[in-house]
N, C-alpha and C positions, 0 to 999 in steps of 0.2 A: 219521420215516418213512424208509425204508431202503427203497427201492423202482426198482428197473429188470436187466431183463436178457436176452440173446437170445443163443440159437445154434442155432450151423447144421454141418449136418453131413459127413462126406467122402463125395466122389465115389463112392467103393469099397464105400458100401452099395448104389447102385444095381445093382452085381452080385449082392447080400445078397437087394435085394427079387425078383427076378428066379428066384432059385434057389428062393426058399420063397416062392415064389406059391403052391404048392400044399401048402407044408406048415400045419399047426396050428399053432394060438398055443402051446401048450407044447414044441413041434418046436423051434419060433424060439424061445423062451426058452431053452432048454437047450443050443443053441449060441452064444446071449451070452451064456452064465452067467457069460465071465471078462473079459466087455469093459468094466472098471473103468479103462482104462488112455485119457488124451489126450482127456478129457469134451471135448467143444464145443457146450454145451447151451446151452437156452434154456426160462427161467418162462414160460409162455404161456397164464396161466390165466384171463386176460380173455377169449379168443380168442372164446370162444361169445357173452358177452354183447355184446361187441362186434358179430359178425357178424348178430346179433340187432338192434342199433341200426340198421346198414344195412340190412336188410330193412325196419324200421321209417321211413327215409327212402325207399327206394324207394317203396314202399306210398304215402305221403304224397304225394309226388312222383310216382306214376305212371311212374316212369323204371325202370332198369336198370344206373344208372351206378356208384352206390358199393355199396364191397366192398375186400378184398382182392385185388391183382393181382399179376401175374407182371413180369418185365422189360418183355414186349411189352404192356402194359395190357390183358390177358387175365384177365378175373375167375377167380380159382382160392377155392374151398371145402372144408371139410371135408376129405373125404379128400387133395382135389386140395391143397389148402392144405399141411398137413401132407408131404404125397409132395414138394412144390415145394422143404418148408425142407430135408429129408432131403437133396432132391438138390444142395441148395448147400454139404454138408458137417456138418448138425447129427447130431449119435448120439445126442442124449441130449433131453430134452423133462420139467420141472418141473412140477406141477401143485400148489398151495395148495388144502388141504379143510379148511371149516371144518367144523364141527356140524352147525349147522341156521340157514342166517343170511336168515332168513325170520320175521318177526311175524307173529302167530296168524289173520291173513288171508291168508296166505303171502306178502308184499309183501317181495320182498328187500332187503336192504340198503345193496345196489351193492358195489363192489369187483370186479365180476366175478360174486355171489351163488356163490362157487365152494365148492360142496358137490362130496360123493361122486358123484352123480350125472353131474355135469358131467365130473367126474373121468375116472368110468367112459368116459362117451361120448368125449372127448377120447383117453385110452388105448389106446383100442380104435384109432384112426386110426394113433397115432403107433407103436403094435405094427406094424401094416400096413404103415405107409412104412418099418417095419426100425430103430427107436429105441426107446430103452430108455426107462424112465418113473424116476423120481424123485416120490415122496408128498409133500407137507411138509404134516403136520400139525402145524395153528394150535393146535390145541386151544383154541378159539375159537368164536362166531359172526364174529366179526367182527376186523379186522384183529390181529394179535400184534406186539408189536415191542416194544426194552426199556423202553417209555414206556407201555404197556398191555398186560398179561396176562389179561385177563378172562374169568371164566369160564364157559362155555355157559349158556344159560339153564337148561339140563336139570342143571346141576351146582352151580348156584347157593345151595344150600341144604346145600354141604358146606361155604362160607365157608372156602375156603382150607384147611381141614382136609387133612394129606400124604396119611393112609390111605385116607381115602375117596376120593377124586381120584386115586390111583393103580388102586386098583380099578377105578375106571368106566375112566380113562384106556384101561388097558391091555385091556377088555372092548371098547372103542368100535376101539383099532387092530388086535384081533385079528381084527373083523370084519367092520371094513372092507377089511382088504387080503385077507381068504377073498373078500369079494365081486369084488374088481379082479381078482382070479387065476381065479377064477371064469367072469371076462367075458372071459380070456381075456390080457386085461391085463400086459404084460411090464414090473413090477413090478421094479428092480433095487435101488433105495437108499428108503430110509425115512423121514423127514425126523421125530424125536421133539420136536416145537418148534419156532419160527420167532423168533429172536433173541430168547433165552430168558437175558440176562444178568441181569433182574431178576427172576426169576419165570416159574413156565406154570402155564399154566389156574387162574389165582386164587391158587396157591400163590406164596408169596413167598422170593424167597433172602434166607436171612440165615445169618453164621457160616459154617460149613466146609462145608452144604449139607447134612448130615449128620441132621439130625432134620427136613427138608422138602422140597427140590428134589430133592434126590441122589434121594428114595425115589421120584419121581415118573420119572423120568431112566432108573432101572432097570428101573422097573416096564413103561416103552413099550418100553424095547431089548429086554427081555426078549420081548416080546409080539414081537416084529418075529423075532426069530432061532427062538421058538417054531414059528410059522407056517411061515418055512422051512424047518425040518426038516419038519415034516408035509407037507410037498410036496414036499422032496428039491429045493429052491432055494437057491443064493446070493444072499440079499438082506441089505444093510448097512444097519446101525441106522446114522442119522446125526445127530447132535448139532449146531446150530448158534447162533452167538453174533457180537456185530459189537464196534463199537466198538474194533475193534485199534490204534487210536493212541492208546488213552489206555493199552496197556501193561498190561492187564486178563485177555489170556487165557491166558496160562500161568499165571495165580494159578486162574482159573478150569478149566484143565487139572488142574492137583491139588486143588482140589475135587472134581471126576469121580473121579480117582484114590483119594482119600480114603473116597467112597462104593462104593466099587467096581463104579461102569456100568460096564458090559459091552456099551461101544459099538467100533463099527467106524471112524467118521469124525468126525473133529475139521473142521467148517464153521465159515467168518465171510463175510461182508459184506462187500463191497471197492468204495467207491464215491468215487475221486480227489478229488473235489473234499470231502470230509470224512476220508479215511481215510489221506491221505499217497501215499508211493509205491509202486509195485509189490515195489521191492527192500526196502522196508520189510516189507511183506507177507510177502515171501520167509522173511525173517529172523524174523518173529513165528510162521510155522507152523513154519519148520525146527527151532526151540524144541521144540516141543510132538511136533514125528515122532521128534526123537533122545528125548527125554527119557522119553515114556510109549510109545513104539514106536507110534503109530496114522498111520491113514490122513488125510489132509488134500484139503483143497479150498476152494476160493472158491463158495459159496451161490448169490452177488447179488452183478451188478456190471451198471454202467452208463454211458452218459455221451452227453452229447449234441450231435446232427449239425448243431446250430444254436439260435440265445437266442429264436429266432420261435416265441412265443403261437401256436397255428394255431386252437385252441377257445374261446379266450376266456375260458378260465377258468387261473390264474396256477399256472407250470410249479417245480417244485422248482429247478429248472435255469434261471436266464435272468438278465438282468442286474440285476447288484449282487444277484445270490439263489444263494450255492452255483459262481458262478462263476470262482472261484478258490481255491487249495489247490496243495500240496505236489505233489499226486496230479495236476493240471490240466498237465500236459507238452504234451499233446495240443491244436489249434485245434478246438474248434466246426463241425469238418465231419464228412462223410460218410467223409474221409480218416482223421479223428482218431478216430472213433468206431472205424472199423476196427481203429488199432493201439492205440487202449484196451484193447480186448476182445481183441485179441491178447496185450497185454499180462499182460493178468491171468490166460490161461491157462498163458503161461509161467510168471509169478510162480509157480503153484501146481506146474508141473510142476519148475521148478528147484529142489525141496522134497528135500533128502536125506534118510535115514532113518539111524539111527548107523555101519552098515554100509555108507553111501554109493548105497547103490539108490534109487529115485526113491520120494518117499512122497506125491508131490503129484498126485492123478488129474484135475486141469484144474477149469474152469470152468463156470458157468452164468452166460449174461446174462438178466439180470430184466425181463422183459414185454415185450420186445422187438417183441412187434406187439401191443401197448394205443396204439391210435390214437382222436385224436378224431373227431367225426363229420363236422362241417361246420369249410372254410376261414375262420376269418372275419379272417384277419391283416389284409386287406387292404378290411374293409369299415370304416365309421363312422355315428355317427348312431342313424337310427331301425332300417337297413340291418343292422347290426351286435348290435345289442338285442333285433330280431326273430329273428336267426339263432341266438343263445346262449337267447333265450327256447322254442325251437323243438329245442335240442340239450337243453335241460334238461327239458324234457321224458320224451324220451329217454333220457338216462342215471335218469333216476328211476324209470322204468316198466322199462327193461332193464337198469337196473346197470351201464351201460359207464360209467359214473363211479366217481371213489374213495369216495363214500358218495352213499347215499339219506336222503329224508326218509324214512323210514321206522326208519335205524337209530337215531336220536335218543332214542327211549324203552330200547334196548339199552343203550346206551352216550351219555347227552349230553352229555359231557366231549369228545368230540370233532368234534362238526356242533353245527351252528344249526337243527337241522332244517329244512336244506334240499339238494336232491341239486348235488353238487359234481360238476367235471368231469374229464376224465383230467390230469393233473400232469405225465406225461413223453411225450407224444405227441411231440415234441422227441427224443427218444432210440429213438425205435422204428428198426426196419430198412425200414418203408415209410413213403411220403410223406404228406402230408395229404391224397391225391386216390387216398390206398388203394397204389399201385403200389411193386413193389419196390424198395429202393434199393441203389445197389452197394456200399454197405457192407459188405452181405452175404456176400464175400469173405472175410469175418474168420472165418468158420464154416469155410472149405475146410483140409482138412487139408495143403495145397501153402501156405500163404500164412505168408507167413515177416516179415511186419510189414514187409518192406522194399516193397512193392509199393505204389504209388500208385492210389487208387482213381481209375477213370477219370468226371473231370468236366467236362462243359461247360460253362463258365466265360461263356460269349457271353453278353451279358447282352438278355434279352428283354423288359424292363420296368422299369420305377423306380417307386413309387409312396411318397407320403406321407399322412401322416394329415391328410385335406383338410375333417376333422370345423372349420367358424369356432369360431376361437378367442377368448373373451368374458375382457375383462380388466379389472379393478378401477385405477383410479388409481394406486394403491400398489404397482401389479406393473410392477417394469421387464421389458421388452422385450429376451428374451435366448436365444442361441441354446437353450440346456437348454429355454426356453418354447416356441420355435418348435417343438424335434424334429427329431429324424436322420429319415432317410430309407429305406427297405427295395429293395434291389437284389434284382432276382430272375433267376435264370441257367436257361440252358437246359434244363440238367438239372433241373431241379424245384427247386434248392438257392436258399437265399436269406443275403443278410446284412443287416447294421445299418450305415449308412453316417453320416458327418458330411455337414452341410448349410453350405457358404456363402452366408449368408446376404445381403443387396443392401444394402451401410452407410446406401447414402440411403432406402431404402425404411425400414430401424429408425431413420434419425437424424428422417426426418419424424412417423413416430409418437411419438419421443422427444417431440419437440416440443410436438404434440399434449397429449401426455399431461400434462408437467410444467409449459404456460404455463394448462391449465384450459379451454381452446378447444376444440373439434370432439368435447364429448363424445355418445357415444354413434352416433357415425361409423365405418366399417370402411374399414378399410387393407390393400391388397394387400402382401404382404411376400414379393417374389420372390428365388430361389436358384437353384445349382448344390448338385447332389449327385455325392458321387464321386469320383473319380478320372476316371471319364466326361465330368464337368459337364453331366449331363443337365437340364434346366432343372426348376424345381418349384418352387409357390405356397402361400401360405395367408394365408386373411383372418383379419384380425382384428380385434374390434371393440374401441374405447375404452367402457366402461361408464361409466355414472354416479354418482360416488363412493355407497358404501355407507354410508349409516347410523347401520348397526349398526355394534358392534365385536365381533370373535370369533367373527362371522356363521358363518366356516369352521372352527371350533373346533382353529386351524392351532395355538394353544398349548397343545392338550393334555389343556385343563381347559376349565372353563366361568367363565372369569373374566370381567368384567362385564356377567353376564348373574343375574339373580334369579329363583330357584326357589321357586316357589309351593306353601305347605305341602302337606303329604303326598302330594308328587312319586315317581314311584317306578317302575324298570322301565326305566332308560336309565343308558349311561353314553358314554364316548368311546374307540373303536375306531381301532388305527391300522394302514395300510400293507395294507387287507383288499381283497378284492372288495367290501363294502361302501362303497368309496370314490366319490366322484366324482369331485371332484378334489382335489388335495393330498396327504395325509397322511393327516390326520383325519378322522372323520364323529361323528356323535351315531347311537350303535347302541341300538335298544331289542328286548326281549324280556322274557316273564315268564312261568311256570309259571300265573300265576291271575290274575286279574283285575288293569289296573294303568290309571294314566294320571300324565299329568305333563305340566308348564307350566312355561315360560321365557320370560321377558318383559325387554323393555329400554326406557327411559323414554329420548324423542327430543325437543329442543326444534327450532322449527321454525325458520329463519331468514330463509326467503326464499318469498312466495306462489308459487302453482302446484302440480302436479296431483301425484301422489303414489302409490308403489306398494308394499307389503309382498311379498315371496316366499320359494319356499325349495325344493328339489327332495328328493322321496322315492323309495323303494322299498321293496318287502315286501309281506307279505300279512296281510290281518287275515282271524280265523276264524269272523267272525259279520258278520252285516251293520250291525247298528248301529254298530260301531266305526270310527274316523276319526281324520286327521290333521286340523290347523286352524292358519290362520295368518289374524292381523288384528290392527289397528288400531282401537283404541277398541272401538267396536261394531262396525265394521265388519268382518267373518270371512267365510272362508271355509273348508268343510270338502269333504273330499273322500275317497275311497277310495285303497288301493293296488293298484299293476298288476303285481306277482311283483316276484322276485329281478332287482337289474341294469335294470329296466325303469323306468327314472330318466323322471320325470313335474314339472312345474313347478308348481307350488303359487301361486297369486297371488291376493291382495284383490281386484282390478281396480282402477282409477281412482279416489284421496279426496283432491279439492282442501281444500286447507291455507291457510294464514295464516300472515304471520311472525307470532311469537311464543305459537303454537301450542303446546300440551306434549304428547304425542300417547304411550299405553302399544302398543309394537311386542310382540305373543304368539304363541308358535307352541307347539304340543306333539299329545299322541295322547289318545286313551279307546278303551277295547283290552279285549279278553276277552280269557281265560288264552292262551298260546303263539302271540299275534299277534306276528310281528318285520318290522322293517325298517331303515331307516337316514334321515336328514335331514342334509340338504348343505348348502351357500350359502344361509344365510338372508343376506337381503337387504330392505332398506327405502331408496328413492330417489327423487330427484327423476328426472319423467319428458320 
């Protein structure tokens, strides 16, 4: 996924909008017919479904609080919204249209559900605050990137075929940009594909592009440059492709060449922590401007102002995920994020053309305000589970997530069908409480990457994750188990801090643990965090040796555990939101009817009372279906409570006998497309 980016625009339009208050949309378009020149744009194509989900918590909440804000935590919308980014320097504003990314009860599919529609309305704003639009057509319902090209549902039945897919292609962009010009829509660049290194709309690259991509490639630029002449417009067909470190797009420039598109701009993707450095950048489009003489730009770029989860649901961006690379020069703030995106529009404009003139017309950052809904960095528990159970909702009914349950039947190569949450709320220019961040600076056409984004550092809180920590015999006691710490500063900004942890508070649990004594007892295990030495705690309990073995399926596999015949419908997932804790979980799902049983045979050694468990999540789609965990006869069945909504599964109380043999089973019986997950199975003395 290749996803994130914002901008913002110069001071100097607000003279722009001021002057043609009273002019028409076509008045205004035809005086930036040449402003191709120092992009500081921004993808902003969630913007509506987003604004959507707030309204959606309001409403719930009875409040007024969330939204997008201004510096002074001033809710700005719509037009305000838009007029806001204008005045902090953005000229340019991206919009993703797919098809139709709606199932036959019109249920979107998230991402934003960003059709024409959205398009149109979004347009029409960012015409008015004096910004030019940028199309990028997916040719898609649903996301494009070089890991899926798939094609509309309504084109599904060309199977990749180049000619027919060029046809529709270029019948679908000739009429959709009459309608955005129509609306008034100031329309400048064209977007034929969205990292289209493998394929668009179903069609596949292969060879010199020449008998399949190339025809489709021609067929949109064509349809773009059409259009403009029948309106007496300059609008650039633009071509876009990523993956520039692996040394792919000038071979991919003389395939264009070879077919003979008849495009305007050569775009890539530029995202540091996978794509290297900017000067690398530089050097891979100045290639392609001397060589085939075209225009160049950065698409998508991003990066983010901190590794802090704010949704709960796991950021492309945060630690040990994407957080390092060639391209990572920059700290994890609000500072770095500024001369990231500074960065990258230099890269683009430091672009020479053979003749030594600039070939590089700037940047767009990607989604720049795709925030999530609700804070829950700082909650734990049931706290925490109710809040993302509560936000998912939301993104599934509104799309402010990166997919819905609904797109799973489109495409289920990429969701579990279930709606996911935003991925780089982390990278946005505003905070988790909606309001602007000074980031924003990066968009001014005065800021010259040397300026220090202004932050107050004072630190207004410390918190840690004060979720009791329950621990298996076998688990030593170490800071990585306790947990860092989250500093959070005045300015809204937060970090990840190390914890000193109190040696005698972990040597007495040590104690505890490995002489066999005090199980099932909790220990306070007090710290400093910081630099500060702000004080902070957390219990934790000694458990009672488990049982089982492989309980946590922490190896991977399901080794000493027996699978009872015609098991089916589960396998072991790793490092997911499905997790609870570890690594590992046992994930199950199936198309059609499934079930499945794992059992572990347990000699008993010593009399007293006795307990089987195991924690789930998920949803089944009929009422008869259940999860089950037990002992002999003893079972218990139960239901599941959604996604993330981790519930404990227990026998209850089955006094034993030494020398006891006792069959420990847990598994599901399940109608077609029930899923969930199972965690900590566990069998103990109580």
């Amino acid at each position: 996924m290749n996803k994130l980016k914002a901008i913002f625009l110069s001071a100097i339009l607000a003279g722009t909008m001021i002057l043609g208050a009273g002019c028409t949309p076509g008045t205004r378009a035809s005086k930036n017919s040449n402003s191709f020149s120092d992009i500081r744009g921004m993808d902003i194509s969630s913007y509506i479904s987003v604004q959507d989900g707030f309204d959606a918590l309001n409403k719930e909440e009875k409040t007024n609080t969330y939204g997008f804000k201004d510096f002074n935590g001033k809710i700005i919308r719509d037009q305000d919204f838009f007029n806001f980014l204008a005045k902090q320097g953005m000229n340019w504003v991206r919009f993703k249209v797919w098809n139709d990314p709606y199932d036959e009860d019109r249920n979107g599919y998230g991402g934003g559900n960003s059709d024409l529609k959205k398009a149109i309305k979004m347009g029409k704003w960012a015409t008015k605050a004096g910004m030019r639009v940028l199309i990028d057509f997916h040719y898609s319902d649903d996301w494009a990137d070089p890991a899926r090209q798939t094609a509309p549902k309504a084109w599904a039945d060309y199977k990749g075929d180049p000619d027919k897919t060029s046809k529709a292609l270029s019948k679908f962009t000739t009429e959709s940009i009459e309608k955005l010009l129509d609306e008034g829509v100031d329309v400048g660049m064209v977007q034929v594909g969205n990292e289209t290194n493998n394929g668009i709309a179903g069609v596949e690259a292969s060879g010199d592009w020449t008998s399949n991509v190339g025809k489709v490639y021609a067929a949109g630029c064509d349809a773009v440059h059409e259009v403009a002449k029948k309106h007496n417009r300059k609008i650039l067909a633009v071509v876009h492709f990523t993956d520039p470190q692996n040394d792919t797009q000038l071979q991919i420039a003389g395939n264009l060449d070879k077919c003979k598109v008849d495009y305007d701009v050569f775009a890539t993707s530029w995202y540091p922590y996978w794509h290297g450095t900017a000067e690398s950048i530089t050097e891979d489009l100045s290639q392609i401007a001397q060589k085939y003489n075209k225009k160049v730009m950065i698409a998508e770029t991003s990066y983010a102002n901190t590794l802090t989860d704010y949704d709960g649901f796991d950021n492309t961006v945060s630690d040990d995920n994407n957080d390092v690379g060639d391209g990572t020069v920059y700290p994890f703030t609000l500072d770095g994020q500024a001369k990231s995106f500074h960065s990258a529009v230099q890269a683009a404009l430091d672009v020479k053309d053979s003749n030594g003139k600039t070939a590089g017309l700037g940047a767009f950052y990607w989604e720049g305000a795709w925030n999530g809904l609700l804070d829950v960095s700082s909650l734990s528990g049931s706290d925490r589970l109710d809040a993302i159970a509560k936000e998912r909702k939301i993104w599934n009914s509104c799309g402010c997530g990166w997919t819905s349950s609904y797109s799973h039947d489109y495409d289920p190569t990429q969701t579990n069908g279930t709606a996911g949450g935003c991925v780089i709320e982390n990278q946005s220019f505003f905070g988790p409480d909606g309001k602007a961040l000074g980031s924003l600076i990066a968009f001014s056409k005065d800021y010259d990457g040397t300026k220090t984004v202004d932050q107050d550092l004072t630190v207004s809180e410390v918190k840690i994750n004060d979720e009791p920590l329950e621990l298996d015999p076998s688990t030593e006691l170490t800071a990585d188990v306790l947990g860092t710490a989250q500093i959070y500063y005045k300015n809204g900004s937060r970090a990840t801090v190390d914890v000193d942890w109190n040696t005698s508070d972990v040597e007495a649990y040590e104690k505890a643990r490995t002489s066999g004594k005090d199980y099932g007892k909790t220990f306070t295990i007090n710290g400093t965090a910081g630099d500060d030495k702000a004080p902070v705690s957390r219990e934790v309990t000694l458990l009672n040796p488990n049982l089982i073995k492989n309980g946590d399926f922490e190896t991977g596999d399901f080794t000493d555990w027996t699978v009872a015949d015609g098991s089916e419908g589960y396998d072991i997932e790793t490092d997911s939101n499905n997790v609870y804790k570890g690594h590992n979980t046992l994930h199950f799902y199936s198309e059609s009817d499934f079930s499945f049983e794992l059992s572990q045979t347990v000699k008993i050694t010593e009399d007293g009372d006795y307990e089987a468990s195991m924690i789930t999540s998920g949803e089944f789609t009929a009422s008869d279906s259940y999860a089950f965990i037990s002992v002999d006869k003893k079972s218990k069945n139960d239901v599941l409570n959604g996604w993330q909504a981790w519930n404990k599964q227990s026998t209850g109380t089955i006094h034993l006998k030494a020398g006891d043999t006792v069959k420990v089973s847990f598994g599901v019986k399940a109608t077609a497309k029930s899923w969930g997950a199972i965690d900590e199975v566990r069998f103990e003395k109580k």
